[in-house]
C-alpha positions in Angstrom: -63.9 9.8 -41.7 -65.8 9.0 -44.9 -68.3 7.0 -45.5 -70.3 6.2 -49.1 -72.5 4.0 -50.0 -74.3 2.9 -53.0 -74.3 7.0 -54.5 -76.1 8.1 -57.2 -76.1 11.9 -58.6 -78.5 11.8 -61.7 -79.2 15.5 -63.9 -82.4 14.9 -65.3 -82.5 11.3 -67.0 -78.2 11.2 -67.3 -76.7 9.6 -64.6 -73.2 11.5 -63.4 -72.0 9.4 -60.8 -73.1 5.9 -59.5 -73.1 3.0 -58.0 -70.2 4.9 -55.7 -68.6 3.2 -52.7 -65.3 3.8 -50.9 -64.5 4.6 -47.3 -61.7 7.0 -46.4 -60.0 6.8 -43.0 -58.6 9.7 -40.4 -55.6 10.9 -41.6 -55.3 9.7 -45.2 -54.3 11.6 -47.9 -56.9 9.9 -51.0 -56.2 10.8 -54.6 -59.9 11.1 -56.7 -58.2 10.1 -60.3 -60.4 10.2 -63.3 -60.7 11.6 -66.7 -62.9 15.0 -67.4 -66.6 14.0 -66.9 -65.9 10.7 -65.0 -67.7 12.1 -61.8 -65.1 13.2 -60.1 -66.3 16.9 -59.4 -70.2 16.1 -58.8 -68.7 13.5 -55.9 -66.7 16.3 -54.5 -69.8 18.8 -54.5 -72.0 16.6 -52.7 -69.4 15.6 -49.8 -69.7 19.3 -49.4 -72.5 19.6 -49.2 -73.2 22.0 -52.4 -75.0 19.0 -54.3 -77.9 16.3 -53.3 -77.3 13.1 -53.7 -79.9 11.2 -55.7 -80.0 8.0 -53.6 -77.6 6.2 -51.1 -75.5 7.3 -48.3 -72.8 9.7 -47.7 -71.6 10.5 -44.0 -68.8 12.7 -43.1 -67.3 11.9 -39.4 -70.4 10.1 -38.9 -72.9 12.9 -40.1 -75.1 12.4 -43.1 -74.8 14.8 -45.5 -78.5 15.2 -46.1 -79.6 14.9 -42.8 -77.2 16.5 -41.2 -75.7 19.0 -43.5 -74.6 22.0 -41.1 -72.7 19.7 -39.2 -71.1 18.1 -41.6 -70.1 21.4 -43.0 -68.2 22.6 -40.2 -65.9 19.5 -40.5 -65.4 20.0 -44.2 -62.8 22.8 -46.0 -64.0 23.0 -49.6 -62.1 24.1 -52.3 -63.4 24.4 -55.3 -62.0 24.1 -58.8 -62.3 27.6 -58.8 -61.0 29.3 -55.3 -64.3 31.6 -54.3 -61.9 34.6 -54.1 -63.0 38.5 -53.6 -60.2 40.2 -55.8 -60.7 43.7 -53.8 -59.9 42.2 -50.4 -56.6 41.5 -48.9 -55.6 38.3 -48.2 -55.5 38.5 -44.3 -59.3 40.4 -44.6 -60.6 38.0 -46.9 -59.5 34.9 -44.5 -61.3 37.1 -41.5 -64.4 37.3 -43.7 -64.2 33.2 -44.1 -63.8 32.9 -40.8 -66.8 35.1 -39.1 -68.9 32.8 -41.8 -67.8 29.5 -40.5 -69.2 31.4 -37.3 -65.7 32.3 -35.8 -66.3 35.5 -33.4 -64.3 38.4 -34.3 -61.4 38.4 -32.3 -61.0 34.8 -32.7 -61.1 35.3 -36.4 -58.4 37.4 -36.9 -55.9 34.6 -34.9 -58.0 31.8 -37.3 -56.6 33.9 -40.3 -52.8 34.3 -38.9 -52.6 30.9 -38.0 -54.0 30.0 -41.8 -51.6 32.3 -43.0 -48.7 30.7 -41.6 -49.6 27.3 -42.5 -50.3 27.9 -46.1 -47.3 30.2 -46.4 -48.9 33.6 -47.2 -47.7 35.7 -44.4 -45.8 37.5 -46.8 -48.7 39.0 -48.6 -51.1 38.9 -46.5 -51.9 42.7 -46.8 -51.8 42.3 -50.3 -55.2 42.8 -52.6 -55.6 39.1 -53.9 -56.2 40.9 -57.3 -52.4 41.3 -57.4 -51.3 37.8 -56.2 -49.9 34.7 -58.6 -52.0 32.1 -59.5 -50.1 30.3 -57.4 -50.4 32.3 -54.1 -54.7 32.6 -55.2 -54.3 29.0 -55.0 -52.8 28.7 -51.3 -55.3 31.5 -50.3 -58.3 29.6 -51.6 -56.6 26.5 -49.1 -56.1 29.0 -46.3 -60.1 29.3 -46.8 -60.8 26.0 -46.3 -58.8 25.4 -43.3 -59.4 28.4 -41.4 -62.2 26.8 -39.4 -59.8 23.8 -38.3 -62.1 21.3 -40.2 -61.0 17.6 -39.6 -61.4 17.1 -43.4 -60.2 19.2 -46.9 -62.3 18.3 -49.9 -59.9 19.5 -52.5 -61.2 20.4 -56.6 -57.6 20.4 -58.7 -55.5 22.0 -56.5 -53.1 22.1 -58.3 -54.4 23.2 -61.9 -52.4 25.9 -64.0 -49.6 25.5 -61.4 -46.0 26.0 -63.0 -43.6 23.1 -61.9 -42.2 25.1 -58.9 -45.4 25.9 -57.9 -46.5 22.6 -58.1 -43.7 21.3 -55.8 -44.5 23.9 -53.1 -48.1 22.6 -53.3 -47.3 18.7 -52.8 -45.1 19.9 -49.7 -47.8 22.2 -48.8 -50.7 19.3 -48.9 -48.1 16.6 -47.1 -47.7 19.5 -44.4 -51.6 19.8 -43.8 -51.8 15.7 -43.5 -51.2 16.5 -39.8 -53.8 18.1 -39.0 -56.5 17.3 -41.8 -57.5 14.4 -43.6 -57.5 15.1 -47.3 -59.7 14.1 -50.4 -58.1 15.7 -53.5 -59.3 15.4 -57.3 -56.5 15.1 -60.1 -56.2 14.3 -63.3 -52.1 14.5 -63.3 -51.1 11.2 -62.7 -47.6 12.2 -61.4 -49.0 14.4 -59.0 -51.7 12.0 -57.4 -48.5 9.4 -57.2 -46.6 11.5 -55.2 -48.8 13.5 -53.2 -51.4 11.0 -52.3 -51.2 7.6 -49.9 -53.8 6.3 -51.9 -55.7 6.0 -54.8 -59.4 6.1 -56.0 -59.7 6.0 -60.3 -63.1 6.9 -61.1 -64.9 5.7 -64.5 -68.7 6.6 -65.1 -69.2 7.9 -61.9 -68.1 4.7 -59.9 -64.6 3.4 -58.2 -63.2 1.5 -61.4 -59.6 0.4 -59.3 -58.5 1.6 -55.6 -54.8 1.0 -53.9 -51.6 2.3 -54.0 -49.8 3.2 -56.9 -47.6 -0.1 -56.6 -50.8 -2.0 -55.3 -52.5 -1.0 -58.8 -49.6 -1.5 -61.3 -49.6 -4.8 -59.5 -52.8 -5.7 -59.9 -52.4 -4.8 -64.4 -49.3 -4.2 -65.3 -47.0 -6.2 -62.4 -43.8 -3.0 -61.0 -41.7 -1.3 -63.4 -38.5 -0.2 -62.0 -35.8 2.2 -63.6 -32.2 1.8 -62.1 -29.2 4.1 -63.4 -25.5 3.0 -62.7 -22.0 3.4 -63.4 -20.2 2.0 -66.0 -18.8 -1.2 -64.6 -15.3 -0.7 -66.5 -14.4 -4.0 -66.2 -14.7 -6.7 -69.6 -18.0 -8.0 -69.5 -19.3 -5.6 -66.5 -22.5 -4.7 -68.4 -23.2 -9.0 -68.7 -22.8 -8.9 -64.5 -24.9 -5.7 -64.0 -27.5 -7.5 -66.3 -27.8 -10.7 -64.3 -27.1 -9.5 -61.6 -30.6 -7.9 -61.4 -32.1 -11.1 -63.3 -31.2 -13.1 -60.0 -33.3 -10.9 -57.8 -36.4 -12.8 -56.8 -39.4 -11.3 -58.5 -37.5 -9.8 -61.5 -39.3 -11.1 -64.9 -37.5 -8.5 -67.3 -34.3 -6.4 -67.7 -33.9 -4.1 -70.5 -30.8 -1.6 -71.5 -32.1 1.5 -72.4 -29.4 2.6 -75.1 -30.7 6.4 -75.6 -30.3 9.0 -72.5 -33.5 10.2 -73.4 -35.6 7.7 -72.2 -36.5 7.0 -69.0 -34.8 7.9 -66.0 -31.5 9.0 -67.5 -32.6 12.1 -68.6 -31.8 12.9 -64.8 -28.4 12.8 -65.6 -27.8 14.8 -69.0 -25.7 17.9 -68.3 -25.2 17.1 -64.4 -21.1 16.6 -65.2 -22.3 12.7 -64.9 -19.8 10.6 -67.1 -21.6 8.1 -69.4 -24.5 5.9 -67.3 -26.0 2.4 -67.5 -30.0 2.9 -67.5 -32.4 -0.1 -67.3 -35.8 -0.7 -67.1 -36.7 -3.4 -64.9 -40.0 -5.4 -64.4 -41.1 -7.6 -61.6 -43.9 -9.2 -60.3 -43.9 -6.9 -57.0 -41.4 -4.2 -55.9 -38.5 -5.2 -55.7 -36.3 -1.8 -55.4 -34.4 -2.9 -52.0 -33.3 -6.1 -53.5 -32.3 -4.8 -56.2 -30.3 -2.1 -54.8 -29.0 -5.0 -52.1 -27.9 -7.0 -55.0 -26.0 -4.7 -56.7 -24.4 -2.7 -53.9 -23.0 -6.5 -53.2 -21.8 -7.3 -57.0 -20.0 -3.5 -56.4 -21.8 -1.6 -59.1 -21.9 1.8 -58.1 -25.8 2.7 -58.0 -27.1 6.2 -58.7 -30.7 5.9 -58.8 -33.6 3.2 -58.6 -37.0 4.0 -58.5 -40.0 3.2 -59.7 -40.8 4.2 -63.4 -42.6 7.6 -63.7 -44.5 5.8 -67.1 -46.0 3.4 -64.5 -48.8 5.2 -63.1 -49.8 6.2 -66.6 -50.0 2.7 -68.0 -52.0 1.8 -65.2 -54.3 4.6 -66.0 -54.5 4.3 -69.8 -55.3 0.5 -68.9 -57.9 1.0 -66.9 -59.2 3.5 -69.9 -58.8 0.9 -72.3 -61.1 -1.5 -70.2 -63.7 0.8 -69.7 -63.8 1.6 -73.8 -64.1 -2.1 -74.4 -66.3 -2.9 -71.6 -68.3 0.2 -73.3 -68.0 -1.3 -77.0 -68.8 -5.0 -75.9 -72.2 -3.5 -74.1 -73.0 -1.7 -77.2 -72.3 -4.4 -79.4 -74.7 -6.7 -78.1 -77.4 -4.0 -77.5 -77.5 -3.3 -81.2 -76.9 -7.4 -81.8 -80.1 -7.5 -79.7 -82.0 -5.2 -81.5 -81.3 -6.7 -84.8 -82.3 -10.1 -83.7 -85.5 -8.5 -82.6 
């Protein structure tokens, strides 16, 4: 579905984004992670078709986006970072006005905008000005934009920015519900949200593709799988020795540790849900290891409540990626100047 090659975006003398490579197929849903300024933004743009590459070669369903940049907007839904809304419209005439630009007709448009509606959940307010709508529901109508041409591929800039935590889960089921139909490209720099939301990732450093995998395939790569599991007490004398080795035995495990205060970790899950006093650990292994684990202990008869992967994990991998580049970056300068004093 997408295609890059070798991509550079240079403003003036400053380079934004390059050497970029990566390849997205049909029906993915690909996380762009990276922190402000790492490129992320000026990629987007040019998939759309709002930005010129410099050099190299970006093709969208097999059109090139310089050569061919008509077609490959038709198959493209752009959002922007900031939705291109018209306050003094109503949501359902503001879709039919998106529409006759893609080059709907008009009585196909108003069906187009319907059928966006319904999809993006925003029948309800659908004769509403978008002036008077949450910044949630500007967010789905700036998505029922980009869709309401049926493109084959959504180009998404922070969806999910400014979003309160209930908006934010409506969004992720929103996005997973569009996978049918769309393949998605989305830009974040919330790491939870890019791990749940997203089948893959792409973490972008100075405008090229510093790591790409899934989340597990990543924290694999750096960091090896962190793992928290929550239990009940095991009354019996010496139950907490048998939970402990029992998840030592499991092939792969490397590390078990007790986490004594139910603030850490995933036993905050439990504080105030009537839960009696529970066993947390934070496990690490070489690979995932969550079914043998839960295998293992179902078997020893400790009652499980919970084991999955640590929501810290994504971060570390991030912050050690970061930590790479800003040595990578120091080591360069150091021998530049070196260099230049020898001279």
């Amino acid at each position: 579905m997408i295609e890059i090659t070798e991509l550079y975006k240079y403003y003036g003398e400053r380079k934004a984004v390059g050497p970029l490579s990566f390849s997205i197929a049909e029906g993915e849903i690909v996380g762009l992670l990276g922190l402000n300024g790492a490129g992320k933004t000026t990629t987007l743009r040019i998939l759309a078709c709002d930005l010129l590459p410099s050099s190299g070669s970006v093709r969208v369903d097999g059109r090139d986006v310089v050569d061919e940049p008509h077609e490959v907007r038709q198959r493209i839904g752009y959002l922007p970072d900031r939705p291109p809304l018209y306050d003094e419209m109503t949501v359902h005439d503001y879709l039919v006005f998106a529409a006759r630009l893609r080059g709907i007709g008009a009585k196909e448009a108003s069906s187009r905008a319907s059928e966006a509606e319904e999809l993006t959940q925003l029948t309800g307010v659908k004769d509403d000005p978008i002036q008077t709508l949450s910044h949630g529901y500007k967010q789905r109508a700036g998505i029922a934009q980009a869709i309401v041409h049926r493109p084959r591929l959504l180009v998404l800039d922070e969806p999910i920015s400014g979003l309160d935590p209930v908006q934010i889960v409506e969004m992720r089921n929103l996005l997973r519900s569009l996978k049918e139909r769309h393949t998605i490209l989305l830009s974040s720099h919330i790491l939870s949200e890019i791990s749940e939301t997203c089948d893959r990732i792409l973490v972008i450093q100075d405008g090229r593709i510093a790591a790409s995998g899934t989340e597990g395939e990543l924290s694999k790569r750096l960091t090896g799988s962190t793992i928290d599991v929550i239990v009940k007490p095991v009354t019996e004398k010496g139950g907490d020795v048998l939970v402990e080795a029992t998840m030592r035995a499991v092939m792969g495990v490397t590390g078990v540790e007790r986490l004594e205060d139910e603030s850490e970790g995933a036993a905050w899950s439990y504080r105030g849900s009537g839960v009696p006093g529970v066993w947390s650990y934070r496990v690490t292994a070489d690979e995932d290891v969550r079914s043998s684990l839960i295998h293992a202990l179902v078997h020893a008869s400790v009652p499980v409540l919970e084991v999955k992967r640590s929501a810290r994990e994504l971060e570390t991998v991030f912050l050690e990626l970061s930590t790479t580049k800003v040595k990578a970056s120091a080591g360069r300068s150091g021998s530049a100047r070196a260099s230049k004093e020898k001279a």
